[in-house]
C-alpha positions as CSV (number, residue, x, y, z in Angstrom):
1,X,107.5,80.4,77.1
2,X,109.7,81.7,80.1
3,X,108.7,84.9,82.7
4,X,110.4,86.8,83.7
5,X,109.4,88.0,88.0
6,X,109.9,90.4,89.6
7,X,112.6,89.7,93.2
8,X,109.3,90.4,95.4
9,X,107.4,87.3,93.3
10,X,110.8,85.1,93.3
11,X,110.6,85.4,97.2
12,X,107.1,84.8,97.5
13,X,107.4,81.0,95.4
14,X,110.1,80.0,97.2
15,X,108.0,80.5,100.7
16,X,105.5,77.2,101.8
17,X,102.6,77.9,100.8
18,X,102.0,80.7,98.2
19,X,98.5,81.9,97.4
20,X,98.1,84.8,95.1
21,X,95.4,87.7,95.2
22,X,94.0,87.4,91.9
23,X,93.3,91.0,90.2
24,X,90.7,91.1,87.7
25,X,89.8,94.6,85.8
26,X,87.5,94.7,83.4
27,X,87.6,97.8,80.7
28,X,83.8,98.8,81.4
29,X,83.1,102.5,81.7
30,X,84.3,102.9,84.3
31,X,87.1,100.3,84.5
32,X,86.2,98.0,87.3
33,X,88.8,96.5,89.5
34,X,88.3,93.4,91.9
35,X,90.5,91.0,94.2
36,X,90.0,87.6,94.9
37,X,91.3,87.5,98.8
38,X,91.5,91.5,100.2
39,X,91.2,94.9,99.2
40,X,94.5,95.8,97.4
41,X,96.2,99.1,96.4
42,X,98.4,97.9,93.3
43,X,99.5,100.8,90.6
44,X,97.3,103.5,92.0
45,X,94.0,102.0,92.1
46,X,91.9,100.0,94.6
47,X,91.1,96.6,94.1
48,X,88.1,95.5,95.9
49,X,87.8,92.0,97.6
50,X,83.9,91.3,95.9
51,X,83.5,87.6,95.8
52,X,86.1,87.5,92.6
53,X,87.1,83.3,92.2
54,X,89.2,83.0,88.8
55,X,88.7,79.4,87.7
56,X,91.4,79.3,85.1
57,X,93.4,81.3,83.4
58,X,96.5,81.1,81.0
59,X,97.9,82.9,78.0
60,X,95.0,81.8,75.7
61,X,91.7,82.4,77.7
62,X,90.5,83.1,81.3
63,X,87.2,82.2,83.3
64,X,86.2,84.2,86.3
65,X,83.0,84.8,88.5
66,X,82.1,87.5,90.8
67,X,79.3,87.6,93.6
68,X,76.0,89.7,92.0
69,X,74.6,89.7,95.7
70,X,72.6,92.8,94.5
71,X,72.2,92.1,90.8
72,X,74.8,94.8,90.2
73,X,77.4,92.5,88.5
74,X,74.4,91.2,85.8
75,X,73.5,94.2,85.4
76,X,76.3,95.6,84.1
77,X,77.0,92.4,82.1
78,X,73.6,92.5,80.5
79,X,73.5,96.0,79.1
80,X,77.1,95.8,78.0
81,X,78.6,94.6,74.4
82,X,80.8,92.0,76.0
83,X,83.2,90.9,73.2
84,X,84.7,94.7,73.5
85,X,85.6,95.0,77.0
86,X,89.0,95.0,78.0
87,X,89.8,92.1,80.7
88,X,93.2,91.5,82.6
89,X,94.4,88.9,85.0
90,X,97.4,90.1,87.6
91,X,98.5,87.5,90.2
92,X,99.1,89.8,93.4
93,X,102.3,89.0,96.0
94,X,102.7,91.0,98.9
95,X,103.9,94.5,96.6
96,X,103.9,93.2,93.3
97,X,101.7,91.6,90.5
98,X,102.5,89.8,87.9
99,X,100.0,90.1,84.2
100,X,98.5,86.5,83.9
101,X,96.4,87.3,80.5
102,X,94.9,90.3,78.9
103,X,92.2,89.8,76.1
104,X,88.9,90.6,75.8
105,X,85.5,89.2,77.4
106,X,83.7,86.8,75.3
107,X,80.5,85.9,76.9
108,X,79.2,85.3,80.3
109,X,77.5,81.8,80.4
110,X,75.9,81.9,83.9
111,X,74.1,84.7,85.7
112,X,72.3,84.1,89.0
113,X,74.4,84.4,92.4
114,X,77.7,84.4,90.8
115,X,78.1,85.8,87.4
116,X,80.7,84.0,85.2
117,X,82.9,85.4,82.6
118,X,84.6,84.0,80.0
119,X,87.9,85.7,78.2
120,X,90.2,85.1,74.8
121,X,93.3,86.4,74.3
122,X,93.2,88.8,71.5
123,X,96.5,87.2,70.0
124,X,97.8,89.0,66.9
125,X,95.4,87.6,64.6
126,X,92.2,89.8,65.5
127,X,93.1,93.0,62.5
128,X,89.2,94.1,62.1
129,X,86.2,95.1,64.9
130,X,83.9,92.8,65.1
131,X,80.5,94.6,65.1
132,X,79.0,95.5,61.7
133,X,77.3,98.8,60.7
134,X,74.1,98.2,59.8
135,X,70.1,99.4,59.6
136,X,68.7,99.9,62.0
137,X,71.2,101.0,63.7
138,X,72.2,103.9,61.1
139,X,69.5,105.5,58.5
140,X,72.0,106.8,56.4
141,X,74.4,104.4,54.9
142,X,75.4,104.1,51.6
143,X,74.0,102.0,49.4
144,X,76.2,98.6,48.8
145,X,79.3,99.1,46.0
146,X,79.9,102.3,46.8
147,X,83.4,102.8,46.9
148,X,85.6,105.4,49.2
149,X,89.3,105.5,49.9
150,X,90.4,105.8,52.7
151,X,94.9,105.1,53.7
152,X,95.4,104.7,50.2
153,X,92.9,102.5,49.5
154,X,89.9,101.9,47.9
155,X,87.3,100.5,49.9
156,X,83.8,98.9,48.7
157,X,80.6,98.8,50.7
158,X,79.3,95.3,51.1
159,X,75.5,94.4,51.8
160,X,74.9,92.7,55.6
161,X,74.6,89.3,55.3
């Protein structure tokens, strides 16, 4: 499927050589934000150059891996539910960036020196969270077959499997 770019990005891949300053954030609290080549300024926020390397990236998924020189990158990783945060891919020019793939993390098979990440794209098929609700988590649920409504509908309790 065709983009559309911006006149600042239409320059820039028309020049030699083009190399783009991959911007990765990543919907942690709080959202981090890091470049591949330089520290950026791009809609507001600073981008900091941290060892970022995107390995691929397209409309369906994206891999990435950031320098955990101080374990701080693992750290975060390991005491985070991954599958819920937020991950974006820009490709910076110059002034502009262009959205490469937004999704969400799904796992981070290597964590040592570099720390890898792994994203899917969200697509419009995803409809219901993925985490369930149950003991012992919560002390209080209701017991399975209870119903409630809830939008106009009924809704039934199912047992964990």
């Amino acid at each position: 499927m065709p983009r559309a770019v911006s006149a600042t990005i239409d320059t820039a891949t028309g020049q030699t050589i083009t190399e783009p300053n991959y911007l990765l954030e990543l919907g942690f609290s709080p959202v981090l934000r890091y470049a591949a080549l330089r520290d950026v300024v791009w809609g507001g926020y600073l981008w900091s150059a941290s060892g970022l390397i995107v390995n691929s990236v397209n409309n369906e998924q994206a891999s990435a891996s950031l320098r955990n020189h101080d374990n701080a990158i693992s750290a975060i990783v390991l005491g985070a539910t991954l599958h819920n945060i937020s991950c974006k891919v820009y490709a910076h020019y110059d002034s502009d960036a262009q959205l490469l793939f937004a999704g969400l993390l799904s796992g981070s098979p290597e964590i040592g020196p570099r720390v890898q990440l792994n994203a899917q794209s969200t697509g419009r098929s995803r409809k219901w969270p993925r985490d369930q609700i149950v003991a012992p988590l919560f002390n209080h649920l209701m017991p399975p077959g209870t119903e409630i409504q809830f939008g106009g509908k009924v809704l039934v309790f199912e047992e964990a499997r």
